[in-house]
BAZABA-641050 format. One line per 8 residues: number of its first residue (from 1); their letters; for each residue x, y, z of N, C-alpha, C, CB. Coordinates in steps of 0.1 Angstrom, whole numbers, plus 5000, padded with zeros to 4 digits. Glycine has a CB too. Layout:
REM residues N
NUM> A> X/Y/Z/X/Y/Z/X/Y/Z/X/Y/Z  ...
REM end
This chain:
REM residues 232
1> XXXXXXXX> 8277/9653/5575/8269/9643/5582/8268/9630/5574/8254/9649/5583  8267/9617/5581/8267/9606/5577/8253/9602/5576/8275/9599/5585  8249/9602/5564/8238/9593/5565/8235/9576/5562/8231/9600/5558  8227/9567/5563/8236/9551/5555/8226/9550/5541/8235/9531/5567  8238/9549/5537/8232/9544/5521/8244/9530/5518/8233/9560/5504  8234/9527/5508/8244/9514/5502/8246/9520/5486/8235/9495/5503  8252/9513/5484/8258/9519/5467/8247/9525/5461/8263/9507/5455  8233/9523/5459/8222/9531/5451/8216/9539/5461/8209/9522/5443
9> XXXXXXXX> 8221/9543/5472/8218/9553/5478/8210/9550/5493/8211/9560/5469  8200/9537/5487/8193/9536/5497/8194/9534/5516/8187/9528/5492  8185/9541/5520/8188/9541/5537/8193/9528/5536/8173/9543/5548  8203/9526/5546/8204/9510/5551/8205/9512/5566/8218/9499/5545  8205/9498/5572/8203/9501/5586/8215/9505/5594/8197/9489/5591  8215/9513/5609/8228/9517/5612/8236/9507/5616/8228/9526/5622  8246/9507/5619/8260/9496/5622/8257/9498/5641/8282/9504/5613  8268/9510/5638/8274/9514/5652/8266/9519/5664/8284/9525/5650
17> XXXXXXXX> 8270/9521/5675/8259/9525/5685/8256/9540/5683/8263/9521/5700  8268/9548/5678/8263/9564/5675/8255/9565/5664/8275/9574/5670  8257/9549/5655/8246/9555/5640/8230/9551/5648/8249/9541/5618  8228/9541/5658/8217/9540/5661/8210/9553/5666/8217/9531/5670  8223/9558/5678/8212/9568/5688/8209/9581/5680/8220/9574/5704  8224/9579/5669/8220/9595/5660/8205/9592/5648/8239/9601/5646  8197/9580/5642/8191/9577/5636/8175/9578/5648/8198/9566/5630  8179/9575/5661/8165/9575/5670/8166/9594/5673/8168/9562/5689
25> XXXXXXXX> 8177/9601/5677/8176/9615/5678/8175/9622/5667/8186/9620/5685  8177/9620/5656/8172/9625/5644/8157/9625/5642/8178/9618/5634  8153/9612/5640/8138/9610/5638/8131/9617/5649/8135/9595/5637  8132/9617/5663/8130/9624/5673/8125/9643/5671/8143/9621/5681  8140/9646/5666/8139/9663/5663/8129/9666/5654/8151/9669/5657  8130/9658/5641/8126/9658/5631/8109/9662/5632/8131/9645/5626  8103/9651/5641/8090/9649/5639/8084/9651/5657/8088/9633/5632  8098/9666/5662/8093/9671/5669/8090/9669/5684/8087/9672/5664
33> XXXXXXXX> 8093/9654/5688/8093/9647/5699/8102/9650/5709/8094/9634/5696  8118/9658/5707/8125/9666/5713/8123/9682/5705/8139/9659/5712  8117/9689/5711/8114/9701/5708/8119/9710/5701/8113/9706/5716  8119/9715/5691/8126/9729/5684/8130/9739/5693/8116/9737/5674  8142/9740/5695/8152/9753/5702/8151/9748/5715/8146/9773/5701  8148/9733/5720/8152/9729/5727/8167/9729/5734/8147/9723/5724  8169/9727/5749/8187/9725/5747/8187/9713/5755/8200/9738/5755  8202/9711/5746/8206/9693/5744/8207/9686/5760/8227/9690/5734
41> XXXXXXXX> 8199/9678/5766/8212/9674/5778/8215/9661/5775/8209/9675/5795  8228/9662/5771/8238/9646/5774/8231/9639/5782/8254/9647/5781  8229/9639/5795/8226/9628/5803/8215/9624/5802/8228/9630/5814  8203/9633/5797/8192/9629/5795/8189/9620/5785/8185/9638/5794  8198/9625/5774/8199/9618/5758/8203/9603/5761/8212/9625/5746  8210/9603/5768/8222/9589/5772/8211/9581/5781/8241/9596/5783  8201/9585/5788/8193/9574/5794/8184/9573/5791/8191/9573/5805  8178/9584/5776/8164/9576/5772/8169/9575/5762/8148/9581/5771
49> XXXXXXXX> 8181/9570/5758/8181/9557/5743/8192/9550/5751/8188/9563/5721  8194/9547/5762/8201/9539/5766/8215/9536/5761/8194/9531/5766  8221/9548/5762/8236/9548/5755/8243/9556/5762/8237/9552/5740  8262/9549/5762/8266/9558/5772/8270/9570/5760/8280/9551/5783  8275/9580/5763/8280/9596/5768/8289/9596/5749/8295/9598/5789  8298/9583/5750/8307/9588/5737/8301/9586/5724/8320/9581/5735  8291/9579/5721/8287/9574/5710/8275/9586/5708/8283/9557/5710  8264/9590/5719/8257/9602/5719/8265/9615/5715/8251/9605/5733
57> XXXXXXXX> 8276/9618/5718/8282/9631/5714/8289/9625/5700/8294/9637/5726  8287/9618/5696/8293/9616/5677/8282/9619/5674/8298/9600/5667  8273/9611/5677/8257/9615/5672/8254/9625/5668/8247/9616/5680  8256/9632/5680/8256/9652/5681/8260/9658/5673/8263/9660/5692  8274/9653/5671/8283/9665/5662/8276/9658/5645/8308/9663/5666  8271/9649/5643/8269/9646/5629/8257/9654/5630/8268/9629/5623  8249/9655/5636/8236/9659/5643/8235/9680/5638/8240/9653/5664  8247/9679/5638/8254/9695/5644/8255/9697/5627/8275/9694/5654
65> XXXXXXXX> 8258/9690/5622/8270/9689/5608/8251/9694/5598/8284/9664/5603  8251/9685/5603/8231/9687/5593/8221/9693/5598/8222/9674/5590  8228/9702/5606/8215/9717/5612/8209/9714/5619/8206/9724/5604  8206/9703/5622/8194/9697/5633/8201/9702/5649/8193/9675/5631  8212/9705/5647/8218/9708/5664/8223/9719/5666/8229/9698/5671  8223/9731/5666/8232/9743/5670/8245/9742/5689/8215/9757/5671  8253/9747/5684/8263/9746/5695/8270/9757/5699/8271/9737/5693  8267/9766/5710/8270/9782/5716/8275/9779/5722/8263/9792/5720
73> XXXXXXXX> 8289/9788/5725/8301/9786/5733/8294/9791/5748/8315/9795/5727  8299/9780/5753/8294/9786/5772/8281/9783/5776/8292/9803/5775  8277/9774/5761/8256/9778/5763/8257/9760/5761/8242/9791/5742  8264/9758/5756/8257/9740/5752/8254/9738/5738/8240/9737/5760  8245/9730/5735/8241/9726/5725/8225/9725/5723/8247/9716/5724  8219/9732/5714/8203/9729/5711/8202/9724/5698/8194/9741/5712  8185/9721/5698/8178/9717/5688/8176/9732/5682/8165/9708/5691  8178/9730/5665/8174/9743/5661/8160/9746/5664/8176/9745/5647
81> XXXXXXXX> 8157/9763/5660/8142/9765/5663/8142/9771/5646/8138/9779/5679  8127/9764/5645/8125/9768/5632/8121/9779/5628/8118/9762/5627  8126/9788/5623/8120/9805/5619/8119/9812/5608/8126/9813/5624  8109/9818/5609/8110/9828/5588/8126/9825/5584/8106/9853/5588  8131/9831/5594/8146/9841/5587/8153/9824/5581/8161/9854/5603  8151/9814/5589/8158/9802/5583/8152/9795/5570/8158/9792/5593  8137/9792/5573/8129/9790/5563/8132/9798/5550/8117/9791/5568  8129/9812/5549/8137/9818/5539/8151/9809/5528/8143/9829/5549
89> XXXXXXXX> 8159/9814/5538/8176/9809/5538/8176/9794/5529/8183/9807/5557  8165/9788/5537/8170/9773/5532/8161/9767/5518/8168/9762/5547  8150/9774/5523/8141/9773/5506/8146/9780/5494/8126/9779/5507  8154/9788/5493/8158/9796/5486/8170/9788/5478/8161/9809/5493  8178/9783/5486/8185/9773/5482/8177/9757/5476/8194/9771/5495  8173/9750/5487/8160/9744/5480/8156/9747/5466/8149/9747/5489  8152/9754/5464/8143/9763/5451/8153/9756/5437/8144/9786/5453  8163/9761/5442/8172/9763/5431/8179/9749/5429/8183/9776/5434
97> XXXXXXXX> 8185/9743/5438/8193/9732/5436/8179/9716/5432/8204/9732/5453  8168/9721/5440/8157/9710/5437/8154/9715/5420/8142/9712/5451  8148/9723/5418/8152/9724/5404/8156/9719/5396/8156/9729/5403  8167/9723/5396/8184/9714/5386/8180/9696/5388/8207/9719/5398  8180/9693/5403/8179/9682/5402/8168/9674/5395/8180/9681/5411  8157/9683/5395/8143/9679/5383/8147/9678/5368/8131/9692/5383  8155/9689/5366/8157/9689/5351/8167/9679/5347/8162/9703/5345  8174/9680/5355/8187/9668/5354/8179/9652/5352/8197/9667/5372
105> XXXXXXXX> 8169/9650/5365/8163/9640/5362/8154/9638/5352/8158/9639/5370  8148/9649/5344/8144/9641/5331/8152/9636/5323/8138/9646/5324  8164/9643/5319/8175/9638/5310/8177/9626/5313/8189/9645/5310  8180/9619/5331/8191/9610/5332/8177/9595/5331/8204/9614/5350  8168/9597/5341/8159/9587/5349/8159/9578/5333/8142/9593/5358  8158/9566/5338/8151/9555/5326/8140/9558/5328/8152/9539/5327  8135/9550/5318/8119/9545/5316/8114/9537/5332/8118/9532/5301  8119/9526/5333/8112/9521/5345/8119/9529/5356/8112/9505/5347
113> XXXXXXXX> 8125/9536/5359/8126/9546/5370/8116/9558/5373/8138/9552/5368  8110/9558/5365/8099/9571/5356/8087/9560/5362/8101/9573/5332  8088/9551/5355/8074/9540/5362/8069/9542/5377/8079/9522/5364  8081/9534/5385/8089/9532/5395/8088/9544/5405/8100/9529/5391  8088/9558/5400/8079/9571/5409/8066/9574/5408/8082/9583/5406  8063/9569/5391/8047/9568/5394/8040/9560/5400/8040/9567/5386  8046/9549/5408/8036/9536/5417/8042/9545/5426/8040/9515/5417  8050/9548/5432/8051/9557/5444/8044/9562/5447/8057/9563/5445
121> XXXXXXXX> 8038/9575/5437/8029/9585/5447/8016/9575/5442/8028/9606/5443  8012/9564/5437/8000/9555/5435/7999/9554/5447/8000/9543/5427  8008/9549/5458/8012/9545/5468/8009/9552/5478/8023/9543/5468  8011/9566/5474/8012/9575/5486/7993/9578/5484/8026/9591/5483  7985/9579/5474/7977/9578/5476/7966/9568/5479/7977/9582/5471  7971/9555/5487/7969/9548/5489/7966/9547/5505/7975/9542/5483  7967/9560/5509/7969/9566/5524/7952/9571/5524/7984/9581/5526  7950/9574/5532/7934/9576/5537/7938/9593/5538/7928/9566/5556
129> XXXXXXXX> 7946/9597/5546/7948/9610/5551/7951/9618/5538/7961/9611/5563  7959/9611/5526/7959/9619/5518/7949/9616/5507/7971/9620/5515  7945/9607/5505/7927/9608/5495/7924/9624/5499/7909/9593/5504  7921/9623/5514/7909/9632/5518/7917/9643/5518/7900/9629/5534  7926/9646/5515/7931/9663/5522/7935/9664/5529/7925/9672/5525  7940/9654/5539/7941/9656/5556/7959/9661/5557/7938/9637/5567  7966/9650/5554/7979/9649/5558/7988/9647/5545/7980/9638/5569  7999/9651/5542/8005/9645/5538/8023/9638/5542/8003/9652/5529
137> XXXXXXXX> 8022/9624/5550/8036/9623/5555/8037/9614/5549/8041/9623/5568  8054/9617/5542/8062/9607/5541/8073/9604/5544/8061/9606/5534  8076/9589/5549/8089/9587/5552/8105/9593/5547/8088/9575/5549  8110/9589/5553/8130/9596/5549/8129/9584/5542/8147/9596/5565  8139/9588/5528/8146/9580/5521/8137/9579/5505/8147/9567/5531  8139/9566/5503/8133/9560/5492/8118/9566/5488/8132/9544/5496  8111/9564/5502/8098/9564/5494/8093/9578/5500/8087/9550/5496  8105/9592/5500/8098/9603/5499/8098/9608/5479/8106/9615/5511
145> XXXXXXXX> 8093/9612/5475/8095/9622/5459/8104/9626/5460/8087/9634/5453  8103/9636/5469/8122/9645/5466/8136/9640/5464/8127/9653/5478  8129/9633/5477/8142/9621/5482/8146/9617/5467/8135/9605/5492  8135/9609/5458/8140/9601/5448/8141/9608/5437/8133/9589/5446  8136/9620/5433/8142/9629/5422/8154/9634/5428/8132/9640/5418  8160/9638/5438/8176/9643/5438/8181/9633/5440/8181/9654/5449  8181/9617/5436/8190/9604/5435/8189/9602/5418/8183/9589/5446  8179/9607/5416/8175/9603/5401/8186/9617/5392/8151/9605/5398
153> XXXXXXXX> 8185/9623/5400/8197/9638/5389/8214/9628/5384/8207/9660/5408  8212/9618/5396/8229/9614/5387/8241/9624/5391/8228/9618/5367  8239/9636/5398/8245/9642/5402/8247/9644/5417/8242/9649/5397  8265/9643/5417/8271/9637/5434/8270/9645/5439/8285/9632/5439  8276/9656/5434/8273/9671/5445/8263/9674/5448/8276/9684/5443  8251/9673/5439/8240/9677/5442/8232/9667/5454/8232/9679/5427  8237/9655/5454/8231/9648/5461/8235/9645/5477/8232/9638/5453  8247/9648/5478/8258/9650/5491/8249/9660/5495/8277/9656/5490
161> XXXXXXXX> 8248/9676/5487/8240/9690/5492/8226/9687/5497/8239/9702/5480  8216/9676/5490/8203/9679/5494/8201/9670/5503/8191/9680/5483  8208/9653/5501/8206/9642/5505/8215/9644/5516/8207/9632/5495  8224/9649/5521/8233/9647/5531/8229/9660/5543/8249/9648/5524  8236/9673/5538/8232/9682/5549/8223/9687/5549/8238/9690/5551  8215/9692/5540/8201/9697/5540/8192/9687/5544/8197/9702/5527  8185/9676/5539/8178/9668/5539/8167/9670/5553/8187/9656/5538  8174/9666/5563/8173/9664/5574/8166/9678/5583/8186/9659/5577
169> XXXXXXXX> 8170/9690/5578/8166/9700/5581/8150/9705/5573/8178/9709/5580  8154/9703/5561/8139/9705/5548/8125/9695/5556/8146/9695/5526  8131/9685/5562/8122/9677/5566/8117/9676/5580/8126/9667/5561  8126/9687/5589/8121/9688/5599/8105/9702/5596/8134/9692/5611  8114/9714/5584/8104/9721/5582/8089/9716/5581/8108/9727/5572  8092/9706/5569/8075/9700/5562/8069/9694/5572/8074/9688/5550  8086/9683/5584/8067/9674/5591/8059/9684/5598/8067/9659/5607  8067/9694/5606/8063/9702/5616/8055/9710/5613/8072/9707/5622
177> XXXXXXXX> 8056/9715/5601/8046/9730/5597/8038/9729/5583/8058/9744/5596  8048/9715/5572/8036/9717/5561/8031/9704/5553/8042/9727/5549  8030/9697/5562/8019/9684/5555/8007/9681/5556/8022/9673/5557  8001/9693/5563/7987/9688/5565/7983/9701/5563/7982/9682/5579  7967/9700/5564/7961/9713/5557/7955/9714/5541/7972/9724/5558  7954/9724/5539/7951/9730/5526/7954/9726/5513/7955/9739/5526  7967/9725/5518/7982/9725/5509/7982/9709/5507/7999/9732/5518  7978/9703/5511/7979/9681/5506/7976/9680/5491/7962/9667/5516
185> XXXXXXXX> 7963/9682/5489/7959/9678/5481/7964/9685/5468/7947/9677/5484  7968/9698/5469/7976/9704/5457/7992/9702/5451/7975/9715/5460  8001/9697/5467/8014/9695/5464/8010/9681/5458/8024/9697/5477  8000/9673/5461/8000/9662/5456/7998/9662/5440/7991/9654/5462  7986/9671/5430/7987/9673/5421/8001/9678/5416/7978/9679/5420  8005/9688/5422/8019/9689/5419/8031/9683/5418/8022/9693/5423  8030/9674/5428/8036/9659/5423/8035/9653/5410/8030/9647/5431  8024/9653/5403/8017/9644/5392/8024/9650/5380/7998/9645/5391
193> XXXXXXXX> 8021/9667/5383/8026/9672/5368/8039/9674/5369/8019/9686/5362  8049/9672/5383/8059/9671/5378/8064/9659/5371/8065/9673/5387  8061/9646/5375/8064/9636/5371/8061/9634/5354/8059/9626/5381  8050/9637/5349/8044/9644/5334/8053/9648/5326/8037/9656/5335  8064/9661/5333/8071/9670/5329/8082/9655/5327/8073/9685/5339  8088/9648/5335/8097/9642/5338/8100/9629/5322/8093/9636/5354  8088/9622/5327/8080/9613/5317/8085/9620/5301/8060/9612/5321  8078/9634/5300/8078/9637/5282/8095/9641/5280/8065/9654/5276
201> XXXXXXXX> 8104/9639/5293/8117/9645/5292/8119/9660/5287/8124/9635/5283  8111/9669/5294/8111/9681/5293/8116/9685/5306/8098/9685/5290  8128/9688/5305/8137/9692/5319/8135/9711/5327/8158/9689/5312  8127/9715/5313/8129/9728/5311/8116/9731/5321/8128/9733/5294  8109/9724/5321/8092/9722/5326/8090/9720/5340/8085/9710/5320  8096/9708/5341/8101/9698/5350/8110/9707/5360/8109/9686/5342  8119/9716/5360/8125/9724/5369/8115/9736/5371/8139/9726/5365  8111/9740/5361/8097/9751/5365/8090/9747/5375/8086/9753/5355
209> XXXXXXXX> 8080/9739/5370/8072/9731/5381/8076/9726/5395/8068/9720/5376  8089/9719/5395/8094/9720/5410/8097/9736/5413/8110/9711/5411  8101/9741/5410/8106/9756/5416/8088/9759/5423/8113/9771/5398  8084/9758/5412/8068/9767/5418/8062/9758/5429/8054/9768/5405  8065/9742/5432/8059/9735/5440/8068/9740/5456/8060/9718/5434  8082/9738/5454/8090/9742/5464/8081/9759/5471/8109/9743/5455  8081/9767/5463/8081/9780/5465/8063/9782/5471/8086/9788/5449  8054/9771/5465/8042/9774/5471/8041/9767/5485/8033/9770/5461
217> XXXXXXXX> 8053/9755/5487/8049/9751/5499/8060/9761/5511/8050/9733/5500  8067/9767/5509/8074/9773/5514/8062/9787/5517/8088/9774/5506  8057/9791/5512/8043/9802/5515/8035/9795/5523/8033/9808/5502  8034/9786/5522/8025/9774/5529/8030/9774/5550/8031/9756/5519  8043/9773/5546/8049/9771/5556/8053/9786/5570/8061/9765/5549  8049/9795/5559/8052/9810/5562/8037/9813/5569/8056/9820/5547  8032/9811/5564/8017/9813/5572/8015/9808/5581/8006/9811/5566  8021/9792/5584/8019/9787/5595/8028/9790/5611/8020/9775/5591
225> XXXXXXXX> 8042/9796/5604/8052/9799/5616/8043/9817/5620/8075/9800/5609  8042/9818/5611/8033/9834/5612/8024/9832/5623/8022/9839/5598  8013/9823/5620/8004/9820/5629/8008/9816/5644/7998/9810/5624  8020/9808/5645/8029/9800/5655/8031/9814/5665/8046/9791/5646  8038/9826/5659/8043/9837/5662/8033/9842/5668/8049/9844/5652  8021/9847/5661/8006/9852/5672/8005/9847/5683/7992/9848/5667  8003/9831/5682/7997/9825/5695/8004/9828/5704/7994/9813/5696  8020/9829/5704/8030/9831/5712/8032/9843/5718/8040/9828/5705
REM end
């Protein structure tokens, strides 16, 4: 999957007419507006973003490439549906590779890069929804944490794996099922003492603490598809 970055990584805006419609149908899946285990129709896609047929099917297949689209022979194409057995699968990986990228990032981050995440989540508490407990959302890119600790590891593979094909899927999990609730005000502390860990350049800590932050919101998330499953 193509995402746009410019040389330090950061989102930049799309070029082509497939990076537009795949950047409006991404954000779309993502935050739920085209339905989970929905199925795809071309023609529908093509007249509410106002694009013809060839540039929507690149979309798709990058779309495809970063889990956001499943494609069954004879069946078409859908939006994934989010479920334990995936959630599992993909936090488990998560766990481990977010990790590394924590420990990595204390070794590598400067000093004002270290700053530079602590005005962030200053930032992010600068939100009303998250003072109180309510919500926690944040944008793709730059100014999510994760986002900027797996840019901060220095490491390409690691960053192609979380920042390229995963990304996009991890973040359909959280808006949909774990940023609000219970769980705000603690992933936010957990934020704090990662960055702590980061700051005293204790990588050893610093990948603990992500592992346990990853792993508590992933329980977080389990209780809610659980719940999802009842009502159903």
């Amino acid at each position: 999957m193509q995402t746009f970055y410019d040389q330090s990584y950061s989102f930049r805006s799309p070029v082509t007419s497939a990076d537009r419609v795949l950047v409006a149908v991404q954000k779309a899946i993502v935050e739920g507006d085209i339905a989970a285990g929905s199925k795809i129709s071309e023609a529908g896609l093509a007249k509410q973003f106002n694009v013809s047929r060839a540039p929507l099917r690149e979309a798709l297949a990058r779309l495809e490439r970063c889990h956001l689209v499943e494609r069954t022979p004879n069946a078409g194409a859908r939006v994934v549906t989010l479920t334990y057995e995936g959630l599992i699968a993909l936090y488990q990986i998560r766990e481990e590779l977010e990790g590394l990228a924590c420990r990595l990032a204390a070794e590598q981050m400067a000093d004002d890069e270290i700053d530079a995440l602590s005005k962030l989540l200053e930032q992010h508490l600068e939100n009303q929804r998250v003072r109180e407990g309510e919500s926690y959302y944040q944008e793709a890119g730059d100014v999510d944490f994760h986002y900027r600790i797996i840019l901060a590891s220095k490491n390409q593979y690691l960053i192609n794996m979380l920042c390229d094909e995963l990304y996009f899927l991890v973040r359909m999990y959280r808006v949909q099922l774990g940023m609000n609730g219970p769980r705000v005000s603690r992933a936010f502390d957990e934020h704090k003492a990662i960055i702590t860990a980061i700051a005293n350049r204790d990588g050893e800590l610093a990948d603990l603490l992500m592992r346990r932050h990853i792993s508590a919101s992933r329980k977080n998330i389990e209780t809610k598809l659980q719940a999802h499953k009842e009502v159903s």
